[in-house]
N, C-alpha and C positions, 0 to 999 in steps of 0.2 A: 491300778485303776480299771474300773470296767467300760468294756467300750459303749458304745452310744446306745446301740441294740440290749446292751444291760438296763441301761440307766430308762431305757422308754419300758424297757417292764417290767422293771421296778414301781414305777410311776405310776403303774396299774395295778401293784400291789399295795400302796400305800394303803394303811388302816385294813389291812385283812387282819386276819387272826387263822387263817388253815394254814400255817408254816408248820403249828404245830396241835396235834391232837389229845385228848386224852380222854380215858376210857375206865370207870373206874371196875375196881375186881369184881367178877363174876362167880355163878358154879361153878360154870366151863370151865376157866384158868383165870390170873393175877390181873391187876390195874394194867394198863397197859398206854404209854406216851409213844405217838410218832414226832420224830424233828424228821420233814419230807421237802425244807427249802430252806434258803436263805435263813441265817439266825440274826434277830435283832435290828435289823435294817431297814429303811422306810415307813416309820413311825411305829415298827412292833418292837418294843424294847422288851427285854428277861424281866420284867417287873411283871407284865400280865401273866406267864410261862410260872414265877414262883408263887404267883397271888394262887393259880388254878390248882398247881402243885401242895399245897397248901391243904386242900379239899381233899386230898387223895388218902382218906382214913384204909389203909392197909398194912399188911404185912412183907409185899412182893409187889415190884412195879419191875417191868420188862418195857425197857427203853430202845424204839427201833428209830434208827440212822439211817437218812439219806441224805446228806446235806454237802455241799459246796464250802458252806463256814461261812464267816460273817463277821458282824463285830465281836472284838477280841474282849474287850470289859464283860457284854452279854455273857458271851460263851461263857465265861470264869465265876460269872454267878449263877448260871445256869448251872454250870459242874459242881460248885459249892452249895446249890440249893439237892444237888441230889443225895450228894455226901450225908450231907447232912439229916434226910429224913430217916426215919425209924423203920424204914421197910428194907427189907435186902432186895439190891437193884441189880438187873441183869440189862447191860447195853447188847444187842444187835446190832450188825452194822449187816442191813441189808443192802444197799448198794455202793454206797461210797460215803464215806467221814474222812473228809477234807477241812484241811486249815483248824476253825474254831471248831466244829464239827470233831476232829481228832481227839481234841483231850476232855470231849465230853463224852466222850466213849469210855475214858479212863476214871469216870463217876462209878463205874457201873463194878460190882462186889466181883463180877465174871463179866467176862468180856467174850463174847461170840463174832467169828466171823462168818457170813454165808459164803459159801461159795460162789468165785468168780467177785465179788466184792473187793472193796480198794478203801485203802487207807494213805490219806495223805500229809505231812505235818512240814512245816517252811516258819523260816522266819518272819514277824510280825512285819507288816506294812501300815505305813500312814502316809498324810498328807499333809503339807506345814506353807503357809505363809508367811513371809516376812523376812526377815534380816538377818544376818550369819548368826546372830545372838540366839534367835527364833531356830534354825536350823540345828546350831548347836545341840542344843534341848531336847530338840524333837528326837534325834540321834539317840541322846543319851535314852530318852522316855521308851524308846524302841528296843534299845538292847537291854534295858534293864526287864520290860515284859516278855521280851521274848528269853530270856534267864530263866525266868517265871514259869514261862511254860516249858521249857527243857526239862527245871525242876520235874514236874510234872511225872514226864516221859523218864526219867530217871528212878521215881520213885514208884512205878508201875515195872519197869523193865531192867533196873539195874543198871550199872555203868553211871558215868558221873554229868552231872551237869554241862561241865563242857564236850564232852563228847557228845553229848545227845545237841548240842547248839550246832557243833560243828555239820551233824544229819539236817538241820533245821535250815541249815545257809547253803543246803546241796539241792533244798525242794525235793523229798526223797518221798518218791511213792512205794507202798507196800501193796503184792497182790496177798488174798486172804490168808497162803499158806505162809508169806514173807512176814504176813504180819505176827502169826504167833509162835514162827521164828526168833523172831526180833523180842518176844516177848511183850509185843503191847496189845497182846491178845492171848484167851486161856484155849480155848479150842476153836475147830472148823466146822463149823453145820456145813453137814451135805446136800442140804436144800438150795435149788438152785438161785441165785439174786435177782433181782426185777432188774436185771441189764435195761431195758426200754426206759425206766426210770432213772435208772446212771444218768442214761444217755444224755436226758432234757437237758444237763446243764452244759452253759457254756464254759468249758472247761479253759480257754483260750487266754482269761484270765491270767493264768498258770506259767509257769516257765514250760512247763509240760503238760502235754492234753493227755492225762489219764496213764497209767502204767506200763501201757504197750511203749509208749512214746517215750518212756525214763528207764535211767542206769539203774541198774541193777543193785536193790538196795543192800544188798549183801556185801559190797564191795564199796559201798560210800560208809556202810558202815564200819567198814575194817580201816579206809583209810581217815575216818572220823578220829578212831581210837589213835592213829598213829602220830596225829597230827593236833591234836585238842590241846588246846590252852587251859587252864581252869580260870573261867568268866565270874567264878562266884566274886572272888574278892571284889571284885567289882560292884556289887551290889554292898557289901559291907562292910568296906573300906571305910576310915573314919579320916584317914591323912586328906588335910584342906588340899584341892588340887589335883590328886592323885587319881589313875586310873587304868586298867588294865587295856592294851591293847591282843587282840586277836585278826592276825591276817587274814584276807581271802586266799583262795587258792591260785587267782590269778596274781596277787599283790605279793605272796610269799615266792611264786616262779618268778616273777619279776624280781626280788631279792636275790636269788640263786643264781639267776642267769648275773647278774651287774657284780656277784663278788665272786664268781667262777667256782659256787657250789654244785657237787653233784645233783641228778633229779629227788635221790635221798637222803638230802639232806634234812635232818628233825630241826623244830623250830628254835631247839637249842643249839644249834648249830650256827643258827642263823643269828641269834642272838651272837652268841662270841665270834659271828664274824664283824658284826656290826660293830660290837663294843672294842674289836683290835683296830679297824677303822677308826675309830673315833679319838681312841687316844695313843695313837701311833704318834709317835714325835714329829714334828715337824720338819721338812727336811730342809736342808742348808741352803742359801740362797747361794746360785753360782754368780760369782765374778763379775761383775760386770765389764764388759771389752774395752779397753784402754782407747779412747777417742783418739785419732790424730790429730793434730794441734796444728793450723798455718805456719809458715815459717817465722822467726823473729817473736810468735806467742809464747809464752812460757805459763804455765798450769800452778797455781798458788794454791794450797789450802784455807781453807776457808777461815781458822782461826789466826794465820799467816800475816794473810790478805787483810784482816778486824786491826791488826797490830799496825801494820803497817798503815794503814788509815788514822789512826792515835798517831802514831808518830809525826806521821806529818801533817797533822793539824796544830799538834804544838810546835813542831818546826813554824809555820805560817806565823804561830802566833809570837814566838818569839822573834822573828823576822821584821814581822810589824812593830813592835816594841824597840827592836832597835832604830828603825827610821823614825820613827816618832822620837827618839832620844837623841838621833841626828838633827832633827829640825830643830828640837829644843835648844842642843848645844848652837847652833848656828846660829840662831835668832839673839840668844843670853849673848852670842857674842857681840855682835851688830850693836846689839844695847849698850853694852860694854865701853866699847869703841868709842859710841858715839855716833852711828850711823843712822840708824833710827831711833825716837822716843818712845820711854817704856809701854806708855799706854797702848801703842800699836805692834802689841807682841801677838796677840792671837789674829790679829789680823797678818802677819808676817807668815806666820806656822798654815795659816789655810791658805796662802798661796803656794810657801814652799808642798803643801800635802800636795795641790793641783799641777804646780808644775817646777819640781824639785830643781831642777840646771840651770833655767831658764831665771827663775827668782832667785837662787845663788850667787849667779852671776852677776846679777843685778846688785846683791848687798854686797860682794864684794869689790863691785865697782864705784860704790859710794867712798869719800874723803873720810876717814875719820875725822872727828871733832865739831861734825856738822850741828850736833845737839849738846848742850851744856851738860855733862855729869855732876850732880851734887857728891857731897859726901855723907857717905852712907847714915842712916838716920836724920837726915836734915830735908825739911820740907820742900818742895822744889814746882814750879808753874813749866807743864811740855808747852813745846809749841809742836799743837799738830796741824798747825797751817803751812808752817813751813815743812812737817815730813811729810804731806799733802803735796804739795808743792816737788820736793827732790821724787815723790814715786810719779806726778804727772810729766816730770821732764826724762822719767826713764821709759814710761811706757805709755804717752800718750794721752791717758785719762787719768781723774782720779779716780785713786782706791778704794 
């Protein structure tokens, strides 16, 4: 984002149109376009820049650079509008082609640097509001144009797409001669660069202000090649889901240091430490330490312990079933005998259940022959006034 000092003059360039010139061919020499600020930004979008481009009936157009860069869409129709016209294009980069600025230099059929001139190319930035779904996206939308532009710088200079991303995520500035080293330029003009116009821009934007201030792009470019992932699949990948990751440099030392890789370790390396990680067996659980136990406790297992809980619940229940077949017999006997009448058998049984020694006692302290016995099958009238009567004179009240 640019800082605040950007944003107020900008604000003051809103609706210009001198960001960019054009000039068309003369006696003297060719058509001639300057880009001398900002691309696309603050209500000048690439639609005015192709509409004028358009007009330019020639056979040579000499495109001179000094730009900071700008919007990323702009810029790519900007470069595609020049590709595209019928005149052979010569880019200049008079003082600096930074960011979007970079790969519109790479429209151009020869690529010129001036001397003392800068060339700078980084990966795409945005801005995203909203929700991890929102950020997600935005992500993706980023790495897939900045691929785009790699492409680019691949297809001008050689080497593969991931490697030229891996240059892009270093923020790698070129001085003129670095630049057609690197080959994203065909020669050096020895005419010297309007340095005073480098200078105007706020370079602070940047991870680095200008080339004095950056590593040496000769060495970001060697360890680019060393370390590059290939990011294409990624763009054309068709598996639902699927997707290529590429480390940073600080994210990949951060791997090496946590699995005790050397500093050169390649990222295949680091892949098969990961994936020996990952499905190393599990290791054995130890022992767990035999608890001591209070004295007089003894330690049951658990399926033991289930057993012995069955057990003696039918224990209980056959238990009960015999007292219950105790009362029965007692009672049948009582009847029997003649000591109580039959009608007052359930009432016998619920006292002996309440208080089994106590009502024993009792029936067995009654006379036989207190109650008449019929013979068996033959109709018979109890008297339960009178066994009303022998349980009030044994316990006080009636039953």
């Amino acid at each position: 984002m640019k800082r605040v000092d950007q944003r107020v003059r900008a604000s003051l360039q809103r609706g210009r149109r001198d960001w960019y010139r054009m000039q068309a061919k003369t006696e003297s020499g060719p058509a001639e376009i300057l880009i001398y600020d900002e691309i696309g930004w603050y209500g000048v979008t690439a639609a005015d820049f192709v509409k004028d481009l358009r007009t330019l009936e020639t056979d040579t157009i000499v495109v001179r650079l000094n730009s900071p860069g700008g919007d990323v869409f702009d810029g790519i129709a900007i470069l595609n509008a020049l590709r595209s016209h019928d005149a052979q294009v010569t880019t200049i980069v008079d003082g600096l082609a930074a960011s979007a600025a970079s790969f519109i230099a790479m429209a151009g059929d020869e690529i010129v640097m001036r001397r003392n001139s800068e060339l700078m190319i980084h990966d795409s930035w945005g801005m995203c509001v909203g929700n991890a779904a929102d950020m997600h996206t935005m992500a993706d939308d980023l790495d897939r144009v900045s691929n785009n532009i790699a492409s680019i710088y691949a297809e001008r200079a050689g080497g593969t797409t991931a490697e030229w991303r891996q240059v892009m995520r270093a923020e790698t500035w070129y001085s003129a001669q670095e630049a057609v080293d690197a080959g994203l330029a065909n020669r050096l003009d020895t005419k010297d660069a309007d340095a005073d116009a480098k200078a105007s821009f706020d370079l602070s934007i940047f991870t680095y202000a200008g080339r004095t201030a950056a590593p040496a792009a000769k060495a970001l470019a060697a360890k680019a090649a060393e370390t590059a992932t290939d990011v294409s699949a990624a763009d054309t990948s068709t598996t639902e889901g699927g997707s290529d990751v590429a480390f940073t440099d600080e994210q990949a030392g951060e791997l090496r240091e946590a699995l005790s890789l050397p500093e050169d370790a390649t990222p295949q390396d680091l892949f098969d430490a990961v994936l020996e990680k990952l499905t190393a067996p599990a290791p054995e659980p130890e022992p767990a330490a035999s608890a001591t136990l209070p004295d007089g406790v003894v330690a049951v297992e658990a399926s033991v312990l289930d057993g012995l809980r069955i057990d003696a619940a039918r224990g209980a229940q056959a238990r009960a079933q015999q007292e219950s077949d105790a009362r029965e017999n007692l009672v049948n006997a009582a009847i029997g005998d003649g000591r109580i009448p039959p009608a007052r058998k359930q009432h016998w049984l619920g006292a002996l259940e309440a208080d089994h020694d106590g009502v024993a006692a009792a029936l067995a302290s009654l006379a036989p022959g207190l109650i008449p016995v019929s013979e068996v099958g033959h109709a018979r009238v109890v008297d339960t006034v009178t066994d009303d009567a022998i349980y009030a004179s044994l316990f006080g009240s009636e039953a």
